[in-house]
Structures are given as C-alpha cells and as structure tokens.
LUMMIDO-613751 format. One line per 2 residues: their letters; for each residue x, y, z of N, C-alpha, C. Coordinates in Angstrom, 1 decimal, always signed. Layout:
N
A	X Y Z X Y Z X Y Z | ...
// end
This chain:
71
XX	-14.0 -17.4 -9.1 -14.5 -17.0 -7.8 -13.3 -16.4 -7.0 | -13.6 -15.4 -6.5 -12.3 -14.3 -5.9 -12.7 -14.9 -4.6
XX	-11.2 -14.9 -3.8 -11.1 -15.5 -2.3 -11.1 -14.3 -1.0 | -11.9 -13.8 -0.2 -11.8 -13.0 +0.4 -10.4 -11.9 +1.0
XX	-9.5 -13.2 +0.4 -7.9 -12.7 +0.8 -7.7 -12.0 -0.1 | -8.0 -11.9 -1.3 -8.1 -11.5 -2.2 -8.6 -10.3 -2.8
XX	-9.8 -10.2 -1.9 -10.2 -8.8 -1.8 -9.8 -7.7 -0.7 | -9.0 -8.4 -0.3 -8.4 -8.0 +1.2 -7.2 -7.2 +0.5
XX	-6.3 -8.1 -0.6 -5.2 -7.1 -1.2 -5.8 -6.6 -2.0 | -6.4 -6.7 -2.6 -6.7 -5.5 -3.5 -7.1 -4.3 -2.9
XX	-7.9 -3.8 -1.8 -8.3 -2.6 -1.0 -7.5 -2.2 -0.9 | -6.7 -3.0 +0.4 -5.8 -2.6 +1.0 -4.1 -2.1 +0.6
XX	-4.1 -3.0 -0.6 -2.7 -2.3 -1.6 -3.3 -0.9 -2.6 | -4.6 -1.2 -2.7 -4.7 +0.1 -4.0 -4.6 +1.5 -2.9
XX	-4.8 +0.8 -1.5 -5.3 +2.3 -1.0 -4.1 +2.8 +0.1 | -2.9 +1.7 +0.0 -1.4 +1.9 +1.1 -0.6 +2.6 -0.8
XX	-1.4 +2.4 -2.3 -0.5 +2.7 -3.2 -0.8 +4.0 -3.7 | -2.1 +4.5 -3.3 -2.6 +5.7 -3.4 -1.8 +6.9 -2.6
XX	-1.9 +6.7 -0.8 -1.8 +6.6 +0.0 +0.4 +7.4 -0.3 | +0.7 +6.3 -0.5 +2.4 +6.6 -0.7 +2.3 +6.8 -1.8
XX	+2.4 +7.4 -2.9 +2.2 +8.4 -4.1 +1.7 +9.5 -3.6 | +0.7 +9.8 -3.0 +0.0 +11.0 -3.3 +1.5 +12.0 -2.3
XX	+1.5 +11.2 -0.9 +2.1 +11.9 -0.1 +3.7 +12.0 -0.4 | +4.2 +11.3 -1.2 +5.5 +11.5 -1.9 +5.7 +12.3 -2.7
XX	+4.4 +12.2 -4.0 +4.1 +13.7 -4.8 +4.2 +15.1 -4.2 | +3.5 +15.1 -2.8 +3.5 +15.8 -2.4 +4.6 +16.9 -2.1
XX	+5.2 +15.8 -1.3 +6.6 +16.0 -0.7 +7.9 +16.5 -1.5 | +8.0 +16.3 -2.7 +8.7 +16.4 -4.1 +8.3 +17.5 -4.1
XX	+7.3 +17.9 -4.8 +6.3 +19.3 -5.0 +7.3 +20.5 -3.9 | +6.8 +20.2 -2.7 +7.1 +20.7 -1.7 +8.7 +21.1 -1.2
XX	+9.4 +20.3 -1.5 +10.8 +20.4 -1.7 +11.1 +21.3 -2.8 | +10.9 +21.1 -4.3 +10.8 +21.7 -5.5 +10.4 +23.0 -5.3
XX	+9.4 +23.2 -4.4 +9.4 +24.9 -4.5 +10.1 +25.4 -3.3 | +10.5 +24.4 -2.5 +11.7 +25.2 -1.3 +11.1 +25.6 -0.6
XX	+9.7 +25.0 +0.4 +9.0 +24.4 +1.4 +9.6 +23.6 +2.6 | +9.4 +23.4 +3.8 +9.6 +22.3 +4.0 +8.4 +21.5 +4.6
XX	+8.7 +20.2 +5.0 +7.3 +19.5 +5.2 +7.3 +18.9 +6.2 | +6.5 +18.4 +7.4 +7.3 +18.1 +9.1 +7.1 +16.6 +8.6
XX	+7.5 +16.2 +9.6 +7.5 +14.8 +9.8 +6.0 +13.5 +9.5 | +5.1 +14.5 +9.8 +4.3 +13.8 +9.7 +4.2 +13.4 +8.0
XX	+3.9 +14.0 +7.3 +3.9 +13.5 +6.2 +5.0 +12.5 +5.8 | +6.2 +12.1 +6.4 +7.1 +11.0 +5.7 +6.3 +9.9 +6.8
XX	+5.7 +10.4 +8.1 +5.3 +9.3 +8.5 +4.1 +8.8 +7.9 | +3.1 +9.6 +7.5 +1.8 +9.5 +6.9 +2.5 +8.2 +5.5
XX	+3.3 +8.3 +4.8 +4.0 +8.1 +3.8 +4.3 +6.5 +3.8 | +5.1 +6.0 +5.5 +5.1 +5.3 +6.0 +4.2 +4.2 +6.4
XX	+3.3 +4.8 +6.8 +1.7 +4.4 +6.8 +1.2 +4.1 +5.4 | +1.8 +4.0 +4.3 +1.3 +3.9 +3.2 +2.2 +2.5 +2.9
XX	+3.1 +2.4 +3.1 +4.2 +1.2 +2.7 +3.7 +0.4 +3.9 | +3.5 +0.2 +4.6 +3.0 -0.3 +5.9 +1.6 -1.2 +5.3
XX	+1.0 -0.5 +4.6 -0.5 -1.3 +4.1 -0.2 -1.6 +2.7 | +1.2 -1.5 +1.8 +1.1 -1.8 +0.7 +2.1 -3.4 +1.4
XX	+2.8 -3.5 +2.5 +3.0 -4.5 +2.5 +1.7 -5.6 +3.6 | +1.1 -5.1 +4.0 -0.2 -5.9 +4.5 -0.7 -6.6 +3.0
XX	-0.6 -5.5 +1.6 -1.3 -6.4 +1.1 -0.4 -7.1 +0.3 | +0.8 -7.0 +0.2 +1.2 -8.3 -0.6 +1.0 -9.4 +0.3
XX	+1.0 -9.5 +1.5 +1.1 -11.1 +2.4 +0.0 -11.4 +2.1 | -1.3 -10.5 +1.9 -3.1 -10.9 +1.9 -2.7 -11.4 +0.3
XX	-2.2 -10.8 -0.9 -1.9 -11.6 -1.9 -1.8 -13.3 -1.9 | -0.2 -13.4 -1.2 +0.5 -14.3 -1.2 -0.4 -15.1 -0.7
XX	-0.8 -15.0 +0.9 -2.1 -16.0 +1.4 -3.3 -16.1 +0.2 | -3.5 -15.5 -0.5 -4.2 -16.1 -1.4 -3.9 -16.9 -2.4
XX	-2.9 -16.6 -2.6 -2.2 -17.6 -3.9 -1.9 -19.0 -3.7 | -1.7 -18.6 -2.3 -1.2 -20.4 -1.3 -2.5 -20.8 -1.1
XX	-3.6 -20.4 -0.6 -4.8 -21.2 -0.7 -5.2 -21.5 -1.9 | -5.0 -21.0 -2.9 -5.7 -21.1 -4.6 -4.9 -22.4 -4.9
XX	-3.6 -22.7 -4.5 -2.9 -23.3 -4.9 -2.9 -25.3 -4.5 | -3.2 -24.5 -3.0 -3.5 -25.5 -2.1 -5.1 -26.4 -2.8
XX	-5.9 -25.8 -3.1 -7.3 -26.1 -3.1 -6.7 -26.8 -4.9 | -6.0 -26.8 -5.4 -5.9 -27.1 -6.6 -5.1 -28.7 -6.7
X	-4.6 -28.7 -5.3 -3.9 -30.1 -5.5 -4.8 -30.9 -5.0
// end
C-alpha cells in the first residue's frame, strides 16, 4: 500500500525532473548554436529544482512514516 506522501513525490519529482532537463536541454542547445536565452528560462529551470526538492522531503516524510508504522 503506497502512502499518499508517496504519491506526492512521485508527481511532483518526476514533473520538477522533467521540468529542469527539458529547460537545461534547452538552454545548452541554445548556447551551442550562439543564441542567447533571458532569464526566464534559468528561472523556469529553478522552478524545476524547487519541486525536485519538494519532492525529496514528500519522500523522506514517507519513509519516516513507513518506518514509524513498522515499530
């Protein structure tokens, strides 16, 4: 049985890991052909590490309740 916290990092990490990859790809890309890119995209990017760390703590709270319920 999956713990709602649980499903909380999975969303939310796959979609802050999507999220900072795509827009880093980007960015690389964009650099590489001698573009430049405004700010928003390192902030959009930011926004992505920002929800990849929401979900490691929704992990961790899950691991600690799994753990908890087990003693």
């Amino acid at each position: 049985m999956q713990s709602k916290k649980f499903n909380i990092f999975y969303y939310v990490y796959n979609a802050g890991l999507l999220l900072t990859v795509g827009l880093m790809t980007f960015h690389g890309t964009m650099t590489v052909i001698g573009k430049e890119t405004g700010a928003a995209v390192a902030g959009i990017a930011g926004l992505g590490h920002i929800l990849l760390a929401i979900g490691l703590i929704a992990l961790f709270m899950a691991m600690y309740e799994r753990l908890k319920l087990e003693k």
